[in-house]
C-alpha positions in Angstrom: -121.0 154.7 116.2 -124.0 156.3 115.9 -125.2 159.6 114.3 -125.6 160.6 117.7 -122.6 159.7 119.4 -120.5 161.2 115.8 -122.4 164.7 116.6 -121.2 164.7 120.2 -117.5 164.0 119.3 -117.8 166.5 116.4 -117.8 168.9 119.5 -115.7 167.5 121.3 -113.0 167.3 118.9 -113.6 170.9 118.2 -113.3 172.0 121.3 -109.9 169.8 121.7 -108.7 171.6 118.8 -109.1 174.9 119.7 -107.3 174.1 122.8 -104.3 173.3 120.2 -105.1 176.5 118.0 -106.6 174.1 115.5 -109.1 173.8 113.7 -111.5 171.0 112.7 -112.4 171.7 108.9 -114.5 168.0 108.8 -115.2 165.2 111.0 -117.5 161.9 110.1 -117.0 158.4 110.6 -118.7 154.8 109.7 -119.4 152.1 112.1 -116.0 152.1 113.2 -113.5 154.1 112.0 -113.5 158.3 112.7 -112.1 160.6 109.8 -111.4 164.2 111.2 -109.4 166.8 109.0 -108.0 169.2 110.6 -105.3 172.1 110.2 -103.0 172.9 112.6 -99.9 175.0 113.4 -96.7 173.5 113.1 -95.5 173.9 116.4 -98.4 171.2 117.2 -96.8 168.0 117.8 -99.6 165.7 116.1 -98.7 163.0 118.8 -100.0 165.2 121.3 -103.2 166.5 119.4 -104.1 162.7 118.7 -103.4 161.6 122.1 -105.6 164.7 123.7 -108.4 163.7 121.2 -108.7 160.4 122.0 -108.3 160.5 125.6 -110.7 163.8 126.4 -113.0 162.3 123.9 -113.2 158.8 125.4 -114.0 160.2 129.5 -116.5 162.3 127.5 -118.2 159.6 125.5 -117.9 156.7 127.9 -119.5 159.2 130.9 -122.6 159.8 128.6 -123.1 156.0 128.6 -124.6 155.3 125.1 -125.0 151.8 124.9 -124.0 151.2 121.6 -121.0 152.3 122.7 -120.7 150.2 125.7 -121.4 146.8 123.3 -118.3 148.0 121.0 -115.2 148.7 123.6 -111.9 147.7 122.7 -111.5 145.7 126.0 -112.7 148.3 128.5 -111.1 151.8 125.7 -113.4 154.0 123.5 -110.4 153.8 121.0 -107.7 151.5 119.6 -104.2 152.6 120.5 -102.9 153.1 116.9 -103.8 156.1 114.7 -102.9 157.2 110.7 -102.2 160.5 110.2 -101.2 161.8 106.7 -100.4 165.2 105.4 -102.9 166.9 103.0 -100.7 169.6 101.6 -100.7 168.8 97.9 -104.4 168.0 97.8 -107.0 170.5 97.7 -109.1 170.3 101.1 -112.3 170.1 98.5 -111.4 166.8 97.7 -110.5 165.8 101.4 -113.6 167.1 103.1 -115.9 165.2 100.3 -113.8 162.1 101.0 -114.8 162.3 104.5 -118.3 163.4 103.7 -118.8 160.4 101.7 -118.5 158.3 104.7 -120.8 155.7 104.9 -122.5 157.2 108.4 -124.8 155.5 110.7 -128.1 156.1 111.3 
């Protein structure tokens, strides 16, 4: 990932989250691995928001052709098919979004 490529899926993920009635409170990442917070409505099965961020996210990504992200494919896929998601509702979204901010982000 680059700074570049983490600013475009900052949109993107945005936009996939409003399409959920979500909302992306932070999103950064390191070389590999993407941290988003986000808060959504219960009715949301988080299944379907992962799925729908990875997958509009990828045809997005992949048609802008950045070729640091063409080197790094997981055989041909923008993501891994595995995910973690973990509820934040005892800690206080301060701490989370400075967790996420403290990522060590490329250049």
């Amino acid at each position: 990932m680059t700074q570049e490529v983490l600013e475009d899926l900052r949109t993107i993920f945005s936009d996939v989250c409003q399409d959920f009635e979500a909302t992306l409170e932070e999103c950064d990442g390191e070389r590999d691995p993407v941290h988003l917070l986000i808060t959504y409505p219960p009715k949301v099965a988080i299944s379907r928001l992962v799925n729908s961020l990875k997958g509009v996210s990828s045809r997005l990504i992949r048609k802008k052709h950045y070729s640091s992200i063409e080197r790094a494919l997981w055989g041909g896929s923008l993501w891994s098919p595995s995910y973690f998601a973990g509820s934040a509702g005892g800690a206080p979204l301060s701490i989370i979004k400075q967790y996420i901010e403290q990522q060590n982000t490329p250049d």
